[in-house]
C-alpha positions in Angstrom: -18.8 -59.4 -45.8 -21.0 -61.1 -47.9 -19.2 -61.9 -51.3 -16.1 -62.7 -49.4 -13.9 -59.8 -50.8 -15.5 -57.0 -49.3 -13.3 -54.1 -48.2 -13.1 -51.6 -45.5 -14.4 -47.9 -46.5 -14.2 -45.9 -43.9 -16.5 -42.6 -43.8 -14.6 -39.0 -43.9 -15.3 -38.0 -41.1 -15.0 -40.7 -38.1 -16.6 -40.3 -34.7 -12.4 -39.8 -33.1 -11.7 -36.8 -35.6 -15.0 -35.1 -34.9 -14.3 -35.9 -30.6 -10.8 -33.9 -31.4 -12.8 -31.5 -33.7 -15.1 -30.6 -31.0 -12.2 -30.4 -28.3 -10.1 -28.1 -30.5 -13.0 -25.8 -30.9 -14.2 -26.1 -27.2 -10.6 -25.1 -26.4 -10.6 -22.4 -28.2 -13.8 -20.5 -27.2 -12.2 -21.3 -23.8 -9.1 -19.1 -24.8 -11.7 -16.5 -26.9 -13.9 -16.9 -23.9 -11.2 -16.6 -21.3 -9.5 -13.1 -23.2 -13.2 -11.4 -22.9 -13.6 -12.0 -19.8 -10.2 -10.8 -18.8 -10.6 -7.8 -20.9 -13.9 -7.2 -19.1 -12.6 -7.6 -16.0 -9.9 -5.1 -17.0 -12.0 -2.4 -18.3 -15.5 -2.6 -16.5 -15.7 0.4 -13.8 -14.3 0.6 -11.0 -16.5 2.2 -7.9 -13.8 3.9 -5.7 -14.9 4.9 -2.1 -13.2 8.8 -1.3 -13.4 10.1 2.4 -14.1 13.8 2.4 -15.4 16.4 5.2 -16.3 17.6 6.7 -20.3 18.0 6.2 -20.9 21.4 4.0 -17.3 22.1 3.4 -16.0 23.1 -0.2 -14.2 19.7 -0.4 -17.4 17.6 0.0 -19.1 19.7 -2.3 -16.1 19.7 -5.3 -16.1 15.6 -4.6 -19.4 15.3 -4.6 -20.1 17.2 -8.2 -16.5 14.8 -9.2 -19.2 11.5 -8.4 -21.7 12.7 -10.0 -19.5 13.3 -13.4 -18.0 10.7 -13.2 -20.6 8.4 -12.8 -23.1 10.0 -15.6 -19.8 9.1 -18.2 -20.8 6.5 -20.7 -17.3 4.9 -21.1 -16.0 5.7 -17.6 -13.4 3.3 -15.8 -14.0 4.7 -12.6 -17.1 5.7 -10.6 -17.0 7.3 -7.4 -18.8 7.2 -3.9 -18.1 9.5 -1.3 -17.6 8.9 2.1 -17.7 11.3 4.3 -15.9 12.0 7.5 -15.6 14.7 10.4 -12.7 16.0 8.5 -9.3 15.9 7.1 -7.8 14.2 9.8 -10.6 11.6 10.4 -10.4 11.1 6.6 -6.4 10.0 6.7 -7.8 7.8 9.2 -10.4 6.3 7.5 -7.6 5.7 4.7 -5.2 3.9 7.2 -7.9 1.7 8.7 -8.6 0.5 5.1 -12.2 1.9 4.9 -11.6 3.9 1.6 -9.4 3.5 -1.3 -8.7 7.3 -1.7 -8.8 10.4 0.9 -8.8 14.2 1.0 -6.1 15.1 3.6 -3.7 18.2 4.3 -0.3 17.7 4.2 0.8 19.6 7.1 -1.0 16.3 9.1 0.1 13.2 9.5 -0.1 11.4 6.2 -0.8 7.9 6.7 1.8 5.1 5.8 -0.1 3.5 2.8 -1.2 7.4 1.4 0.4 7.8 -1.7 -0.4 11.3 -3.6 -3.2 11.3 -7.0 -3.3 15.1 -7.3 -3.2 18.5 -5.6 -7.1 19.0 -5.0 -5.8 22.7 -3.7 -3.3 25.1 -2.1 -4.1 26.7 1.3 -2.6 30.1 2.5 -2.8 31.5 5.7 -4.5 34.8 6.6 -3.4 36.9 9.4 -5.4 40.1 9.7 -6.0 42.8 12.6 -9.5 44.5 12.6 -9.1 48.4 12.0 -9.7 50.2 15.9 -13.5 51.1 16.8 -13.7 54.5 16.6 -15.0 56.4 19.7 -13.9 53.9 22.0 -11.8 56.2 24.2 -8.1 55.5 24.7 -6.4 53.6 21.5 -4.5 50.3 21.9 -1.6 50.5 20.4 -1.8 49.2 16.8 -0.7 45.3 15.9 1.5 45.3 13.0 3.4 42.8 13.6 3.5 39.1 14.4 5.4 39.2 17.6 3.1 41.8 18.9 0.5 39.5 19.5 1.7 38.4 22.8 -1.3 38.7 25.8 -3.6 39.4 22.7 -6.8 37.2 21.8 -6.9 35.6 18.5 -10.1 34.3 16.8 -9.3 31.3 14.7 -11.8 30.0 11.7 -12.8 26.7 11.3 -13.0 24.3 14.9 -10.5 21.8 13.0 -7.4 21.6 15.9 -5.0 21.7 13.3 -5.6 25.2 12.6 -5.2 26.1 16.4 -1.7 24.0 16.1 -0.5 26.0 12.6 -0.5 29.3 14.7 1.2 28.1 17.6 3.6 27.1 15.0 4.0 30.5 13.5 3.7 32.1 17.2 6.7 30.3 18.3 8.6 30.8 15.5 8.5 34.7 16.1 9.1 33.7 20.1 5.3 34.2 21.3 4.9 31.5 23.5 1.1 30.1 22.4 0.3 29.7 26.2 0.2 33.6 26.7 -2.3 33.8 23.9 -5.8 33.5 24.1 -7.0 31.5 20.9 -11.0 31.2 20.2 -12.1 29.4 17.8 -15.8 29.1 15.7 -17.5 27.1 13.1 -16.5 28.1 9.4 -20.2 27.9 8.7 -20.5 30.2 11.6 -17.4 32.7 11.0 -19.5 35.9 10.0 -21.9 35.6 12.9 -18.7 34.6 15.1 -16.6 37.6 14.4 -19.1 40.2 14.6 -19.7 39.7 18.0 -16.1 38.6 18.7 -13.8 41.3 19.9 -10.3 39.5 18.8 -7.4 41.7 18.3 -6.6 39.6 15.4 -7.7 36.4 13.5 -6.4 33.3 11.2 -8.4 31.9 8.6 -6.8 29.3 6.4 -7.8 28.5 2.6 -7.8 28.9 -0.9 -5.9 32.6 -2.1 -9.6 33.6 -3.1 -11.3 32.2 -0.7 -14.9 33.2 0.0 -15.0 32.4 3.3 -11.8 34.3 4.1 -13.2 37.2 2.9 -16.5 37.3 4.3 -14.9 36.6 7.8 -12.5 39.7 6.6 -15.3 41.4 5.7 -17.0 41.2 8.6 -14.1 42.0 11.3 -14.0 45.5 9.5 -18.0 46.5 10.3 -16.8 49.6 12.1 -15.2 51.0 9.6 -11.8 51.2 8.0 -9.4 48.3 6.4 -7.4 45.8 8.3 -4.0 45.2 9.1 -2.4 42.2 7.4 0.2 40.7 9.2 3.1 39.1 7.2 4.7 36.3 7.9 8.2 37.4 7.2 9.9 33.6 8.1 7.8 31.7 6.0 11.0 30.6 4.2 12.8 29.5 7.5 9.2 27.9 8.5 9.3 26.0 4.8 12.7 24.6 6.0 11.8 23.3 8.9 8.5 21.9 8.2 8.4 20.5 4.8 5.0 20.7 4.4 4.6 24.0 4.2 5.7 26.6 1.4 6.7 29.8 1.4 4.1 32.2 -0.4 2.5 35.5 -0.9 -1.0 36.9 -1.0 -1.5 38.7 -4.1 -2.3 42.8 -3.5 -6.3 43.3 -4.3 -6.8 39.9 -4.3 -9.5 39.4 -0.9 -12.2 41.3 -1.8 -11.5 44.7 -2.7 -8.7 46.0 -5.0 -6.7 47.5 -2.2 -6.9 44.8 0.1 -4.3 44.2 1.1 -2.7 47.0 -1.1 0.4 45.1 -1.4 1.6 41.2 -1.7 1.6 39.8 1.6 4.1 37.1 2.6 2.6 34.0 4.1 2.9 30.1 4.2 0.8 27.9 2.7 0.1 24.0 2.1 -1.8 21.5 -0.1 -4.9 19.5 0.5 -3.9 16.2 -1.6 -6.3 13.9 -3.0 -3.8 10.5 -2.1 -4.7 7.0 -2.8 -4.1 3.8 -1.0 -1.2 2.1 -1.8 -1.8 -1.1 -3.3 -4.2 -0.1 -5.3 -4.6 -1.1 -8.8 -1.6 1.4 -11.1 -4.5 1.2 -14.0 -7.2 2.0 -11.6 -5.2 5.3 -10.5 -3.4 6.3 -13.5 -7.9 5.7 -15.1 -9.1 8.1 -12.0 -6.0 10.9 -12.4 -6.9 10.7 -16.3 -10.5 11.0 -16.0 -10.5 13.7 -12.8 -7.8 16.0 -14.8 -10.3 15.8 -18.2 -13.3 16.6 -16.0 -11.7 19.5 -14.0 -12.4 22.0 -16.6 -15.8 21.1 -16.9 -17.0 22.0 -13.3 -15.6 25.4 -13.1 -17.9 27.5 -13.5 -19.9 25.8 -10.4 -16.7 25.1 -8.1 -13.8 27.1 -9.2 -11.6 25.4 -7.1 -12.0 22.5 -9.2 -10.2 24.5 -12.1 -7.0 24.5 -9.1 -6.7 21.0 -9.2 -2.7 20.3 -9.9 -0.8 17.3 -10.7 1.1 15.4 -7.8 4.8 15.9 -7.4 6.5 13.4 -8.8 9.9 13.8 -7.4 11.6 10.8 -5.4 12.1 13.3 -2.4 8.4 14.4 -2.5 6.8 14.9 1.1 4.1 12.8 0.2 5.2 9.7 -2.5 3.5 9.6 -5.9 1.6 7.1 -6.5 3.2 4.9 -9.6 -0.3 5.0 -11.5 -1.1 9.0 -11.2 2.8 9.0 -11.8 2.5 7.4 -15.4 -0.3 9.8 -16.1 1.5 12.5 -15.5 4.8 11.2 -16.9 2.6 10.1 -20.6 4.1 6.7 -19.3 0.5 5.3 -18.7 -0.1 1.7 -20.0 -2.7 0.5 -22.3 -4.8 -2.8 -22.0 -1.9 -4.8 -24.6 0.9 -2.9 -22.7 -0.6 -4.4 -19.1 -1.5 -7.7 -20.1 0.5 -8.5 -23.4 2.6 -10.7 -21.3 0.1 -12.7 -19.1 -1.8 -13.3 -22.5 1.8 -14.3 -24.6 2.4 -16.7 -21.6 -1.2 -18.1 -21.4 -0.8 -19.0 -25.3 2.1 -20.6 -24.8 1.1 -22.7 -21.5 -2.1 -23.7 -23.8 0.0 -24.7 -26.3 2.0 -26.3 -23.7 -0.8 -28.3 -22.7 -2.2 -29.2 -25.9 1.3 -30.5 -27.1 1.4 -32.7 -23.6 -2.0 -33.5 -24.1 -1.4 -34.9 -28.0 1.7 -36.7 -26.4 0.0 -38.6 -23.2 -3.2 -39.2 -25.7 -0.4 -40.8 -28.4 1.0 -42.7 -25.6 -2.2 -43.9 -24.4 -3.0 -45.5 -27.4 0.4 -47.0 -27.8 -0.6 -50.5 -26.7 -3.7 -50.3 -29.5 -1.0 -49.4 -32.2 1.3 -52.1 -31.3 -1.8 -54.8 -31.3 -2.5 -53.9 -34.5 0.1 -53.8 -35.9 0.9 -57.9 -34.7 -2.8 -58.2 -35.7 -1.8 -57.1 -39.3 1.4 -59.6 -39.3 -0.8 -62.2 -38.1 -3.0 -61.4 -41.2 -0.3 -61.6 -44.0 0.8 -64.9 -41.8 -2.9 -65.9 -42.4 -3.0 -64.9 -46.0 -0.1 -67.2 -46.5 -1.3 -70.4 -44.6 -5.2 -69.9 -46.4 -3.1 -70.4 -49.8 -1.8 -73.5 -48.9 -4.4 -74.9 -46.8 -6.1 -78.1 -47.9 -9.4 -78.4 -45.7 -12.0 -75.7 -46.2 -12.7 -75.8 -42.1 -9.4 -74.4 -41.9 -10.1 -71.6 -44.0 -13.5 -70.9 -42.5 -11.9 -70.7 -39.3 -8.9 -68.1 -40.5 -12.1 -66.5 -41.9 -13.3 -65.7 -38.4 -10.3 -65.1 -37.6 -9.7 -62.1 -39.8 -13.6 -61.1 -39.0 -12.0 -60.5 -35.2 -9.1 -58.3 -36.7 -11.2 -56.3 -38.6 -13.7 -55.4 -36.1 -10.3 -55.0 -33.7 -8.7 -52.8 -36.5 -12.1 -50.3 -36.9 -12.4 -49.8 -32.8 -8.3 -48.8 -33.1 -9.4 -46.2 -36.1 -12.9 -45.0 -34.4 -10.4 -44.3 -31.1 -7.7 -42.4 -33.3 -5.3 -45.3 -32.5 -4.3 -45.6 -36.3 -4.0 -43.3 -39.0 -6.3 -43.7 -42.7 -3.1 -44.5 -44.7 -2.5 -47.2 -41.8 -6.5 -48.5 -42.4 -5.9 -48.3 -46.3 -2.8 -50.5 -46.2 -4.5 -52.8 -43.8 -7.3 -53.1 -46.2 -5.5 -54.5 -49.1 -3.8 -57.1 -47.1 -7.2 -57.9 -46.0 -8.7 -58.1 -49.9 -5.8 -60.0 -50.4 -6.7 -62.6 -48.0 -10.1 -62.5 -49.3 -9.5 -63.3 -52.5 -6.7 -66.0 -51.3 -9.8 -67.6 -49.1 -12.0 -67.6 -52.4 -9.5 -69.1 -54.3 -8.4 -71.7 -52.5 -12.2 -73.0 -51.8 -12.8 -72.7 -55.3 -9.7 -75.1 -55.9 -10.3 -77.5 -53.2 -14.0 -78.0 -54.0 -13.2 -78.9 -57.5 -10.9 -81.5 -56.7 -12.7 -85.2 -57.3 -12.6 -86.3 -54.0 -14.2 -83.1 -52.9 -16.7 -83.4 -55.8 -17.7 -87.0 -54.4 -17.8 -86.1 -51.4 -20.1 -82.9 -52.1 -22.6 -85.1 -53.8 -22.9 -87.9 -51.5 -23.7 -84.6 -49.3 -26.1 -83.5 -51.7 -27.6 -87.2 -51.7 -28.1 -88.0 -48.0 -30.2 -83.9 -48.2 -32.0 -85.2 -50.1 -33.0 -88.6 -48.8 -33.9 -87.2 -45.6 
């Protein structure tokens, strides 16, 4: 203030509106920055470990080409990596324990407690089948047509898995064979051909796919001497179905193991599903992402692994033996959610808690400054009290001393409006009382100075400066 009227100007943009400037924008590239990463997060793949076996089967080999798909996708949201077991029943296990997030299992085995069905990777059937007679081996045995015959008779059984061994004394007893007198052998899949050409059975179980290639090679080879076999229906698969929900009742299409006339007519038999299940828990989005991607990919692999072309959808009814799980259900149902539909209410609620906060924040910063607002605002009363006294004051100390005065306001008055405490109109107003105490001051000293006794005294002043 050097002329004694100067007023306050305050710049656009002061050092409190840029601070709020730079926190509104730092809060919100915390909200964009937050919604990437949460979409991200959402979206980026997800690696999935399956257990499979056992070593060399179909199943490891149909998972295995299912990885590698999956993983050479450029937008996939899941990515596999097998693990592989000793089997069916060692992968269930491996699911229980908690050692992979999806399995391969059959469902006529125990199904763990947090397995919950993704898709039918196949259907099994069983194969019951009596070599034709050598011929010039003397004497005939009499011919096996029928189940129940089998009694006192050796059986060959392919594949070393037990639970194949525990399926035909399931299907002995129900036709009153008790499994004790029957001899049951049993050989390597990988080994069946060898196995059964040296094996003299009276009759053999293989269990797999309707087309199986490994049924039919073991057929195949039971039949070197000549002649067809015997098929052996299994009449009570429908009272078998009822009793053990796992299984089906089925048939075995005529010409449909290796040669048009074998067998020569349907064959009726049981069969059950190998399930790809999932563990429970697991991410709906992630599921409902692997059932979309596996039931798009299917197709492709076909011509490499037929069975992959068999892959079904999961049953989705309540009573199903194994439950659905809810995200392969919403696949199959068309009731799968998309990113807005999963997280259009965590992101509605976020907005609103940030505006929650922002709102509390404006408040407790308002109420902060309270205490500066209510200073200034005596500090301005103070001033007009000041203007006031400076217009009728008669000694020109007094006014120089109200000048300082109102110097300690003003500096008062910018730190309140540098801090936010006051608004510009608040500033503006405060700056015409302030002129108007300027020019009050001014006057006044003007008046008093040009009194006679002030004039006097002003040149005695003068005077005694210059004397000394």
């Amino acid at each position: 203030m050097t002329d004694g009227s100067a007023s306050i100007s305050p710049k656009p943009l002061r050092s409190a509106k840029r601070r709020l400037m730079f926190v509104l924008i730092a809060g919100a590239l915390a909200i964009v920055g937050a919604t990437i990463a949460g979409y991200y997060f959402a979206v980026r793949p997800v690696t999935l470990r399956i257990a499979v076996g056992p070593a060399s089967s179909d199943d490891l080999r149909v998972v295995q080409a299912l990885a590698q798909a999956f993983n050479n996708q450029q937008h996939t949201q899941v990515k596999l990596r097998p693990v592989q077991t000793d089997g069916a029943s060692a992968s269930a296990q491996t699911l229980a324990d908690g050692k992979a997030d999806l399995a391969i299992i059959r469902g006529d085995l125990d199904v763990p407690k947090n397995a919950q069905a993704v898709a039918v990777l196949r259907k099994n059937v069983v194969v019951m089948w009596v070599p034709p007679a050598a011929k010039g081996k003397g004497r005939k045995a009499a011919k096996i047509t029928k189940i129940a015959q089998l009694a006192g008779r050796k059986i060959g059984v392919v594949g070393r898995t037990p639970a194949n061994v525990n399926l035909l004394k399931l299907i002995l007893t129900q036709y009153g064979v008790d499994p004790m007198k029957v001899e049951i052998v049993q050989f390597p899949a990988n080994e069946a051909v060898e196995a059964i050409k040296n094996l003299k059975a009276d009759a053999y179980l293989a269990v797999g796919p309707a087309n199986s290639k490994l049924t039919i090679d073991a057929i195949t080879a039971s039949t070197k001497d000549g002649g067809e076999p015997t098929f052996l229906p299994i009449d009570a698969s429908e009272a078998i179905a009822q009793n053990h929900p796992a299984y089906e009742a089925a048939e075995i299409p005529a010409g449909s193991l290796g040669s048009a006339d074998r067998p020569d007519d349907e064959v009726k038999t049981i069969s059950f599903s190998h399930h790809i299940v999932a563990r429970k828990g697991l991410s709906d989005a992630t599921v409902a992402a692997f059932t979309r991607q596996l039931f798009a990919i299917r197709q492709s692999l076909k011509n490499d692994f037929p069975l992959a072309a068999k892959i079904e959808t999961p049953d989705t009814d309540k009573d199903a033996t194994i439950p659905v799980h809810p995200g392969a259900a919403a696949f199959v149902d068309g009731e799968e959610k998309t990113f807005l539909d999963r997280y259009s209410d965590y992101i509605w609620w976020s907005l609103m808690a940030f505006s929650a906060m922002g709102s509390a924040g404006a408040w407790f910063a308002g109420y902060l400054k309270q205490d500066e607002r209510n200073t200034n605002t005596s500090q301005r009363e103070r001033l007009l009290e000041m203007l006031k006294t400076a217009r009728q004051s008669d000694s020109t100390d007094e006014l120089d001393q109200l000048q300082a005065e109102a110097d300690d306001i003003l500096r008062h008055t910018l730190d309140c409006f540098e801090h936010g405490a006051i608004e510009e109109g608040t500033l503006t107003a405060f700056n015409i009382a302030l002129e108007q105490f300027h020019n009050a001051v001014a006057d006044r000293k003007a008046l008093l100075l040009s009194m006679p006794q002030n004039l006097q005294r002003t040149a005695s002043q003068f005077r005694a400066a210059g004397t000394a």
